[in-house]
C-alpha positions in Angstrom: 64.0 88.0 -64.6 67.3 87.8 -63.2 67.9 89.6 -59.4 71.4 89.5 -58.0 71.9 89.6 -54.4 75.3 90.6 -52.9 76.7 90.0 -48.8 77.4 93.5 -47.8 78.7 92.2 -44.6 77.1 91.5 -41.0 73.0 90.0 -42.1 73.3 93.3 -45.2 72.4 92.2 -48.8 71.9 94.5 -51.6 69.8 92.9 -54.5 69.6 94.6 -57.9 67.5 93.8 -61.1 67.0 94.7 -64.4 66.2 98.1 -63.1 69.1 98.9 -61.5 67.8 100.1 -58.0 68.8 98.3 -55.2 67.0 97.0 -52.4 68.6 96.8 -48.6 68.1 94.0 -46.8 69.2 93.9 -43.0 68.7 92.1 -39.9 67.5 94.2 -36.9 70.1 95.0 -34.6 68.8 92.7 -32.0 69.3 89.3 -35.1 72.6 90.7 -35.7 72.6 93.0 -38.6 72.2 96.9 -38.5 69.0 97.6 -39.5 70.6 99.2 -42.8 67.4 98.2 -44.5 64.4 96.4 -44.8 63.4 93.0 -43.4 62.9 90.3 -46.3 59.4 89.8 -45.1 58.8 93.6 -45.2 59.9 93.5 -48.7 57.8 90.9 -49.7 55.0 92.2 -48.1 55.6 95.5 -49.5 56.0 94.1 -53.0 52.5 92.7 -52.5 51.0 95.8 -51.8 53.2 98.0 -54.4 52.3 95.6 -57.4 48.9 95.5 -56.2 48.5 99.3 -56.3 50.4 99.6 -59.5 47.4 97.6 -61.2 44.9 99.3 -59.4 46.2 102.9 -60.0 46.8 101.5 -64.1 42.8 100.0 -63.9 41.6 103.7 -62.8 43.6 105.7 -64.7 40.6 107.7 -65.6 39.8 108.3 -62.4 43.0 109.4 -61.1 42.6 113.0 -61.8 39.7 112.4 -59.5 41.9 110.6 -56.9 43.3 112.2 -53.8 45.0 109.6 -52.0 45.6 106.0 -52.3 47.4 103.9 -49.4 47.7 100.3 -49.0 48.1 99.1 -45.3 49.8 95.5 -45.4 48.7 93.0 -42.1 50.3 89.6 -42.3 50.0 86.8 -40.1 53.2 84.6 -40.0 53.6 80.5 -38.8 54.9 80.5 -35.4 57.6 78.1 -36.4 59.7 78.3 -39.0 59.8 78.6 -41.5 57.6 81.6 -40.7 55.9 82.0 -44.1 53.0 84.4 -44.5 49.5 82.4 -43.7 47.0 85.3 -44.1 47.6 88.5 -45.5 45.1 91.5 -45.1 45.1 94.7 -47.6 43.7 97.6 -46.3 43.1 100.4 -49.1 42.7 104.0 -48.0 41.3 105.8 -50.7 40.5 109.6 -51.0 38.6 111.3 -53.7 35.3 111.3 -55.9 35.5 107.6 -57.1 32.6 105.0 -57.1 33.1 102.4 -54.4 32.3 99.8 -56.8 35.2 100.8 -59.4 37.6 100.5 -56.5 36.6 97.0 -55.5 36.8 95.8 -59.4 39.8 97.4 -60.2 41.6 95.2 -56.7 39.7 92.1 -57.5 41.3 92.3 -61.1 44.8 93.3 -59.8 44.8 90.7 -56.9 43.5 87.6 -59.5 44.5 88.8 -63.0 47.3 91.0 -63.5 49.7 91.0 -59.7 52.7 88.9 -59.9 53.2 89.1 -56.2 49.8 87.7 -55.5 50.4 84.6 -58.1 53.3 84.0 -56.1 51.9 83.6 -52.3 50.0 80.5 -51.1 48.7 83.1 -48.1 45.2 84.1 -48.1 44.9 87.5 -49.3 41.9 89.7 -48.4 41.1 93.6 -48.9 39.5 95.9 -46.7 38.2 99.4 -48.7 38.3 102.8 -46.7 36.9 105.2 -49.4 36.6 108.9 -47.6 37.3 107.8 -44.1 34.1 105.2 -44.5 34.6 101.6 -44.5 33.0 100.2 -47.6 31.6 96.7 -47.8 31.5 94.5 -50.9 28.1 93.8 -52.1 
């Protein structure tokens, strides 16, 4: 895969792949940029939770009809120096509908260890939290 990132001036960079949509990339104001987009970091830990979900909603696709709501909550904890690389990374999915707790919890395990790209890719630990209908669920 081939990404192309351009200087857009200031701390902006626009980076565009094989799909043609570009991400913004800016410092905050107070690093010297112009908040005219994401953080790296958010992006990354964005991407996490996006792939993540992709292979979850792709594992359930029977279900989805079924399926109200799904949102992914991203918590990282950084180093304290730098570089300040992700150490532990906690995924929080919200999950409304009529759906077995169990299928939920399979279907992240698989996309976390089997089929995520993003999750190949960080040396943090990674660890999921399910909130199925408001209830916390806890793996068995």
């Amino acid at each position: 895969m081939r990404v192309i990132t351009k200087w857009q001036g200031k701390k902006f960079f626009q980076a565009t792949g094989p799909s043609e949509y570009p991400i913004n990339m800016d410092a905050t104001p107070s690093w010297g940029g112009e908040g005219n987009g994401a953080s790296p970091v958010e992006v990354l830990i964005g991407s996490l939770a996006g792939c993540i979900g992709m292979d979850i909603v792709l594992i359930l696709e029977k279900f989805l009809p079924s399926i109200e709501r799904i949102e992914i909550e991203a918590n990282g904890v950084r180093k304290e120096e730098a570089p300040k690389g992700f150490t532990d990374i906690e995924l929080t999915f919200h999950v409304d509908g009529d759906i077995p707790d169990y299928r939920i919890w399979k279907a992240i395990e698989m996309g976390t260890e089997k089929y995520c790209s993003v999750s190949d890719s960080l040396s943090a630990k990674i660890t999921h939290r399910v909130i199925l209908n408001g209830t916390e669920i806890i793996k068995n």
